[in-house]
C-alpha positions, -999 to 999 in steps of 0.1 A, spaced: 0 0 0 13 34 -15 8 54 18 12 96 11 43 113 23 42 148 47 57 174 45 55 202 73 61 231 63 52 253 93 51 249 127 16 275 128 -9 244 132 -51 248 137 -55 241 176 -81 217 187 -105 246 198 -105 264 165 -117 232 150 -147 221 172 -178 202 158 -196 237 165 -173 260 147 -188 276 114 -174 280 81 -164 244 74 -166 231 37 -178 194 35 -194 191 6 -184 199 -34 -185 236 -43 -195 245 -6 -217 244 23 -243 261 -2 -233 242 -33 -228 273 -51 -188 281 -50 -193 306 -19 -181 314 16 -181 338 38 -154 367 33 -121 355 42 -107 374 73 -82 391 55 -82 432 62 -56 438 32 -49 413 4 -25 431 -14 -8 433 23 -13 396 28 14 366 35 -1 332 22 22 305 46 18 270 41 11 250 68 16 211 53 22 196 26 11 155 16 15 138 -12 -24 135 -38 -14 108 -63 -33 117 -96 -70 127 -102 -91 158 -98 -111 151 -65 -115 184 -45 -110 187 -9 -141 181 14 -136 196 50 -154 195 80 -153 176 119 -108 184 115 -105 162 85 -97 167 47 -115 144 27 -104 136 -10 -103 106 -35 -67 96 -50 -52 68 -67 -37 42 -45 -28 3 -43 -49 -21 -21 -39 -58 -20 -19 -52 -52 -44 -35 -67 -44 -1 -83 -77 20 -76 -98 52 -61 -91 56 -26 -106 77 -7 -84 93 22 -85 110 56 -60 139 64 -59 153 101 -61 193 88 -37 204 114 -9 183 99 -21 169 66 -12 135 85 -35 103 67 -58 96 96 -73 65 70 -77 56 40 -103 30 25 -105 15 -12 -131 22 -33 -129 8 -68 -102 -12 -91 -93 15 -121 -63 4 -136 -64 26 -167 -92 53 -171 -102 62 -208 -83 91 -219 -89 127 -216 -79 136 -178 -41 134 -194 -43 168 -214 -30 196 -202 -3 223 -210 24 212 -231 49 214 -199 17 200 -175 1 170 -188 -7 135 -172 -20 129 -139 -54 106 -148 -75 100 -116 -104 102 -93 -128 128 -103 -155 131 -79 -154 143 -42 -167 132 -12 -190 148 9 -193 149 46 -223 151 68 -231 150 97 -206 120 113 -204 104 82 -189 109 47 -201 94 15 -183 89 -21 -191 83 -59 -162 62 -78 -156 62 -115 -179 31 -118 -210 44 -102 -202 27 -68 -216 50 -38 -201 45 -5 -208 57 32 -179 57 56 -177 68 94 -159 100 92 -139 96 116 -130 61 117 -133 49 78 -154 24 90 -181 11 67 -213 18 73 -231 10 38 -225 6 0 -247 5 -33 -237 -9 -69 -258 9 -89 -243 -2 -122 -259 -36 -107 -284 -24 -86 -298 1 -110 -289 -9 -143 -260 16 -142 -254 34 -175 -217 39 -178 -205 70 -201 -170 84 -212 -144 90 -185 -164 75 -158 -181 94 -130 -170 129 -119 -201 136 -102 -203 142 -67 -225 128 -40 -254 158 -32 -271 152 -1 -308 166 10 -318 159 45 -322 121 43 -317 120 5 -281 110 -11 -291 126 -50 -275 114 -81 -276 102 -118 -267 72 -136 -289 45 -138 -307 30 -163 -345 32 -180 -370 41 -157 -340 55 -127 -319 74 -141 -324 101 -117 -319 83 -79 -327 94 -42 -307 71 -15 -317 70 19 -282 85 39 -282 67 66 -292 30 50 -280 35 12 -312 19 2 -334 37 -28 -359 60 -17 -367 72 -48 -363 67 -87 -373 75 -118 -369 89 -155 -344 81 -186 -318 112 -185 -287 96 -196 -262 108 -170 -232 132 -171 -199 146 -155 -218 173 -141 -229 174 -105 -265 186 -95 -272 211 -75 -295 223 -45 -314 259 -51 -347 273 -35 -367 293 -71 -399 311 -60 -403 290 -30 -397 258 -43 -368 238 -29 -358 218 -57 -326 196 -70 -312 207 -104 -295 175 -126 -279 189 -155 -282 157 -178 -282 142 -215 -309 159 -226 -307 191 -208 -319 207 -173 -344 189 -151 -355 202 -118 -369 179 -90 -384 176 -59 -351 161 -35 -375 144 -12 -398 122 -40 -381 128 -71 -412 142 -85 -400 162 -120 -408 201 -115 -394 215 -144 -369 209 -180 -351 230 -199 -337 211 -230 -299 214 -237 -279 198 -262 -252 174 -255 -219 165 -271 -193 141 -258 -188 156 -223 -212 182 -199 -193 186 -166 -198 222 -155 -232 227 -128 -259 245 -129 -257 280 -117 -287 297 -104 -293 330 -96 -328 344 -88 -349 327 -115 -322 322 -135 -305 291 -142 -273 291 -165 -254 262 -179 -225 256 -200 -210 225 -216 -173 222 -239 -172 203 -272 -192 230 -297 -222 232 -274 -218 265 -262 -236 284 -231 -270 296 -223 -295 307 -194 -332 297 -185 -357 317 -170 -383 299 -143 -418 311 -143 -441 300 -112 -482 296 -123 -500 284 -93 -481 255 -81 -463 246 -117 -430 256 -125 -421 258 -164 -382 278 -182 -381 297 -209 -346 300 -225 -335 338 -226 -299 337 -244 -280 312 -258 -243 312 -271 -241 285 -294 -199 273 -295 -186 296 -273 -189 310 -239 -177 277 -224 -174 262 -188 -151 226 -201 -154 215 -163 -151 247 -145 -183 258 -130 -185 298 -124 -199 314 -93 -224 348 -97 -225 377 -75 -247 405 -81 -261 394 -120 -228 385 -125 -209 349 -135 -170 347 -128 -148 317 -137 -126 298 -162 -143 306 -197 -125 284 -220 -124 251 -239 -92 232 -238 -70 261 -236 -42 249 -212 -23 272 -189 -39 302 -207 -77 301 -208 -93 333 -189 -110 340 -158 -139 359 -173 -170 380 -162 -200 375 -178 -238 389 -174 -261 365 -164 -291 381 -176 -276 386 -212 -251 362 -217 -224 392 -229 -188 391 -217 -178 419 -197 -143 413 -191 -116 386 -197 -79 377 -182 -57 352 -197 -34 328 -181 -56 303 -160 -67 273 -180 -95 253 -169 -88 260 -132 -115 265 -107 -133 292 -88 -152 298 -56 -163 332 -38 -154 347 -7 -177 377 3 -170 400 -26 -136 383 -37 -130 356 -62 -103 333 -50 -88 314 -82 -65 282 -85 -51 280 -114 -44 249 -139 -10 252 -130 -12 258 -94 -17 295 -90 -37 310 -59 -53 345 -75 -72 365 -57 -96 389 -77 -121 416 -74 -158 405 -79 -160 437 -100 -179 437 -130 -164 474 -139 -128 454 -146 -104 428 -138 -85 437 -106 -63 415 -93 -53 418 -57 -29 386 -48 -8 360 -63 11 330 -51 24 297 -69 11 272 -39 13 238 -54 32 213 -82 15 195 -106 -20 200 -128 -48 217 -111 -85 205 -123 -104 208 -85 -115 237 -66 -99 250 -36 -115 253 -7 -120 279 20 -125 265 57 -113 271 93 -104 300 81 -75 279 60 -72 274 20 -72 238 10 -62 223 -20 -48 197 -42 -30 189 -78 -24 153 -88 6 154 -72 3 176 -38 -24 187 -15 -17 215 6 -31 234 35 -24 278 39 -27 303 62 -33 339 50 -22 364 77 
């Protein structure tokens, strides 16, 4: 068994008091506690002024699984060998020293097929886990490439429950495997990928047995996500045939929003207000829908659409104020741009090159951006003009996932190293 190396970097470590199950602001589940990319403000008075120190370093051997973190532990999935066998494992770091607390296998993945090796000519390779965990309450649950769904003790690793649904379900594989992430609504563990009839699936959290199922969206890389529109709590799947929202608790379809598909969706759905945007790579193109509310019926109505441009490859974009910010590019390595766009209209408003299909998320009225290549840049969520307020080179390898803002701290992970920073 491959076990990670550390590396401590600092001796400033997170105290046990500052990480106590009451303490807000942790980050234990994909794009956020909302789902949505966004966090408080960081507690940083001056970022121009600001020292980014880094705490630990560990070893994150290939893939582009994000960091989930909550109850003192960093959650990701990497590739690892279990009884001579090389698969997803999904492993537990102790967030004061970036020390594996466990690790459990997940899934035998010798080779996956093709496309997570691209990359900058310099910054290619690096083929792995896509999906990430998520933690809640005292357990954490996981998605591996093969549609296998796991729920783990979080702080133990002990097993608790798994489902097959490629057995179970009549599991419809696509290209590249899963990347989707586990969403989880009160009792409900959401997802996609089964077959006629259950595509769309709501698990029971605590038994891993199907509440719920129903319809024949073929599945994608793109993970739903969890948005109250006039009143209505719903779950939005962004799948095969465009957007569906559904009630989380019965599965009950409360709106679509058709959407072409070619090859690979893998950005979310963003919503703001009634507006739901969406983006896809591969010649598809961008566009936004607008949900009307007649008695107790919802029903979209498409308002823009940028057919073969205004892309999200993988890189889904947060909004503040009308306004979408994030990686806006298609296979444009190391130089891609973070971009502003409009919401409402779908126009550009401004662009910076030199990301690549890096991620975003949103800290009060700041844009904190990784990088493909492993850059921290910290931006203005000004739709005026770009203004950049901080920069730092903070990790080695090719950067796919989001970093992630919690305990105050910056997590976050290449396919080579993970890596935990202080900004004083």
């Amino acid at each position: 068994m491959n076990r990670s190396t550390l590396t401590l970097v600092s001796g400033s470590l997170l105290t046990a008091a500052s990480l106590s199950a009451q303490t807000p602001g942790e980050w234990g589940q994909f794009r956020g506690p909302n789902s949505n990319g966004t966090a408080p403000a960081a507690k940083v008075s001056n970022w121009k002024a600001a020292n980014i120190k880094t705490l630990w370093k560990t070893e994150t051997p290939t893939g582009f699984s994000s960091f989930a973190v909550a109850g003192a532990k960093a959650f990701t999935i990497i590739t690892g060998e279990t009884d001579g066998n090389t698969g997803e494992v999904l492993v537990a770091l102790d967030v004061r020293s970036g020390k594996e607390a466990w690790r459990k296998p997940l899934t035998v993945i010798g080779k996956y097929d093709g496309g997570g090796n691209d990359g900058a000519k310099d910054n290619k390779g690096g083929d792995g886990p896509r999906s990430t965990p998520v933690v809640n309450g005292d357990k954490v649950y996981a998605i591996d490439a093969n549609l296998g769904v796991f729920c783990f003790e979080a702080a133990t690793g002990k097993p608790v429950w798994n489902h097959d649904v490629m057995k179970d379900n009549a599991g419809v594989q696509i290209k590249w495997q899963n990347a989707a992430s586990p969403v989880i609504d009160g009792d409900i563990l959401l997802m996609c990928g089964g077959g006629e009839g259950q595509a769309l699936l709501g698990l029971n959290k605590n038994t891993g047995k199907v509440v719920w199922k129903g319809e024949n969206d073929k599945m994608t890389h793109a993970t739903p996500v969890i948005a109250d529109i006039h009143g209505v709590h719903q779950a939005i799947f962004f799948t095969q045939v465009g957007l569906v929202g559904v009630n989380p608790a019965d599965g009950k379809v409360l709106w679509r929003g058709d959407f072409p598909f070619k090859v690979s969706t893998a950005a979310s759905p963003v919503v703001y207000e009634d507006i739901v945007y969406c983006s896809a790579g591969y010649g598809v193109g961008a566009g936004a829908f607008k949900i009307s509310k007649s008695g107790s019926d919802l029903s979209a109505e498409q308002i823009w659409r940028r057919e073969n441009e205004c892309f999200n490859h993988w890189s889904t974009p947060v909004v503040k104020d009308g306004y979408l910010y994030g990686m806006f590019s298609f296979k444009e390595y190391g130089n891609g741009p973070l971009a502003c766009v409009d919401i409402k209209t779908g126009k550009d408003v401004w662009k910076e090159a030199g990301f690549g299909p890096g991620q975003v998320i949103l800290s009060g009225d700041k844009v904190i951006a990784l990088s493909d290549k492993g850059e921290i840049v910290v931006v203005e969520a000004n739709p005026e003009k770009y203004v950049e307020l901080k920069r730092e080179d903070v990790l080695a390898g090719k950067v796919w996932s989001y970093p992630v803002l919690a305990y105050d701290r910056l997590f976050a992970r290449s396919t080579e190293e993970g890596v935990c920073l202080e900004i004083q």
